[in-house]
N, C-alpha and C positions, 0 to 999 in steps of 0.2 A: 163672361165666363168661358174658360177654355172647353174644347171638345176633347174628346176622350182619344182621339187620332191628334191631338196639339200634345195633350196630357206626355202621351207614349213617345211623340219623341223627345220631347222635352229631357223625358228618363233617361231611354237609348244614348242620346249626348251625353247627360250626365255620366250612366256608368261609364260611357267610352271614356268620359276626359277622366272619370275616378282611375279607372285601370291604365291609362297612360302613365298620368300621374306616377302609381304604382311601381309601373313599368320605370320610369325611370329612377325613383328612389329608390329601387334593388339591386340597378345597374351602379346607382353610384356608389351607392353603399358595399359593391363587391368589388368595384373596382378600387375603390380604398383599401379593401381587407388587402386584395391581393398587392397593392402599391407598399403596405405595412410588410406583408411578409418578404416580399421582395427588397427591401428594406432592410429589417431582421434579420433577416439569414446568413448573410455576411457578417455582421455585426456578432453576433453566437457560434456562428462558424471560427471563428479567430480565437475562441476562448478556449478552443480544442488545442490538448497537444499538439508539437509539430513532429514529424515525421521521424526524425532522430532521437528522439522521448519516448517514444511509440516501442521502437525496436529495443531500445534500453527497459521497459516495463517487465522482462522475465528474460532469464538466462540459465542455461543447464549447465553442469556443472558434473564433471565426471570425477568420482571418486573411489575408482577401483583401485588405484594407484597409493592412498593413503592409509602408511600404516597404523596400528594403535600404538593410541600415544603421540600421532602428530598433528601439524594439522597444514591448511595452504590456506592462503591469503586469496580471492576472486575480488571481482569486481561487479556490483549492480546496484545501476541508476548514479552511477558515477561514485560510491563508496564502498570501502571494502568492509568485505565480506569475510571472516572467520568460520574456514566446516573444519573441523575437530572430533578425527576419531578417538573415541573414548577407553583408556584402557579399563577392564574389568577392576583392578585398585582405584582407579579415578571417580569410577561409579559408588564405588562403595564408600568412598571419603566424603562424596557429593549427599547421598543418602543416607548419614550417618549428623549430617547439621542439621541441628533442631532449627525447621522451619522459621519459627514463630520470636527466634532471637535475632533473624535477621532484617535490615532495614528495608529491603523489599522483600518481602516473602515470597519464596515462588519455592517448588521442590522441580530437580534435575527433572521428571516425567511430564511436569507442565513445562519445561522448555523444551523437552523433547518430543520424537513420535512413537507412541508405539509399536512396539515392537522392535524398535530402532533406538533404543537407549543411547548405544553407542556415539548414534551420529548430533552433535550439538554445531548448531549452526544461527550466526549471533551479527548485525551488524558491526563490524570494526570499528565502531566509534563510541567512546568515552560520553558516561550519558552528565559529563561536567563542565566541558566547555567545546567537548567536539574531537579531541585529539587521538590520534589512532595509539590504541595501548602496546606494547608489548610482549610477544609471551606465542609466538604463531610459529617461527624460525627455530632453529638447534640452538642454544648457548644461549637466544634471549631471557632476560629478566621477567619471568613469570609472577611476581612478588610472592608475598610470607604465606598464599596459599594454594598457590603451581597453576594458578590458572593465569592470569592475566596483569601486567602493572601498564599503567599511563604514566608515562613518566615527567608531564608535564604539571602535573600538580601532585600526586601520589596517590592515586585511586589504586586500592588491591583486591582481583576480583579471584574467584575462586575457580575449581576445576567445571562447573556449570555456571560461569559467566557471570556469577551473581557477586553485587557488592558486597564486599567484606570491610573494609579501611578505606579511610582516604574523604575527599568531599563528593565524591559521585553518588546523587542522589537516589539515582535506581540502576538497575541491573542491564548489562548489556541486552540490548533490544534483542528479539529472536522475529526475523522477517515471516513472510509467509514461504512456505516451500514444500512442496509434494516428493516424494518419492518417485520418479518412473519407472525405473528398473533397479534392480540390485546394486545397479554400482552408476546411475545417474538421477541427479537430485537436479529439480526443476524452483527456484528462488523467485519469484514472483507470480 
């Protein structure tokens, strides 16, 4: 039979070899976590934009220059951009189509900002196969309802960018864009 001084260290060992033990299943098990992220992190790093995407995600855009009734052609994230000051007739032709007969329904105030009726601002691309419309310049072909023709297949969009005729299934996109000042609009 052991004494009770055999007993005790018997223990003492034990726990020492228990918490060695321990001691090294935490080391290794951290040292994996950290080999994993070290690992990882490159690998999720790379699925970030690169640096010239980055700068391209917002552009401003000065529109003190454009009068009612015209509009300019910009560029962001590498397509263009249609801002189009709106004449007071333009709004009122836009607000006078019965919503609910059109193929997207949207009314000119939900493509626009308030307060800012005036300003319609739409990505330049034909939402039917991609092709930049017509209708931005002096003398171009606005089609049958002054806003907008693609003249790659015959989409005719109206004076708030919405499909009217043609195979283009919705209505010219309207990007995100804030207002900063009176006479500069922030597109991204």
């Amino acid at each position: 039979m052991a004494t009770l001084e055999e007993t005790n260290v018997a223990q003492v060992e034990a726990d020492h070899s228990l918490r060695r033990r321990d001691f090294i299943n935490i080391a290794a098990v951290s040292f994996a976590g950290v080999g994993a992220v070290a690992v990882a992190l490159p690998l999720v790093n790379q699925m970030n934009p690169p640096a010239d995407v980055l700068a391209l995600a917002s552009t401003e855009v000065d529109i003190s220059k454009i009068a009612p009734g015209q509009a300019i052609k910009t560029v962001w994230r590498k397509q263009p951009v249609f801002v189009r000051n709106l004449t007071p007739q333009e709004i009122v032709e836009a607000n006078k189509v019965d919503v609910s007969s059109l193929r997207d329904p949207q009314s000119l105030a939900e493509r626009t900002k308030p307060g800012k009726e005036n300003w319609l601002i739409t990505l330049g691309v034909c939402t039917h196969l991609g092709c930049v419309p017509l209708g931005v310049a002096a003398g171009e072909n606005r089609g049958e309802y002054g806003g907008y023709f693609c003249p790659c297949h015959g989409s005719h969009y109206d004076t708030a960018a919405r499909i009217r005729k043609g195979p283009a299934p919705t209505n010219l996109v309207v990007p995100e864009y804030e207002f900063t000042s009176d006479t500069v609009v922030t597109i991204g």
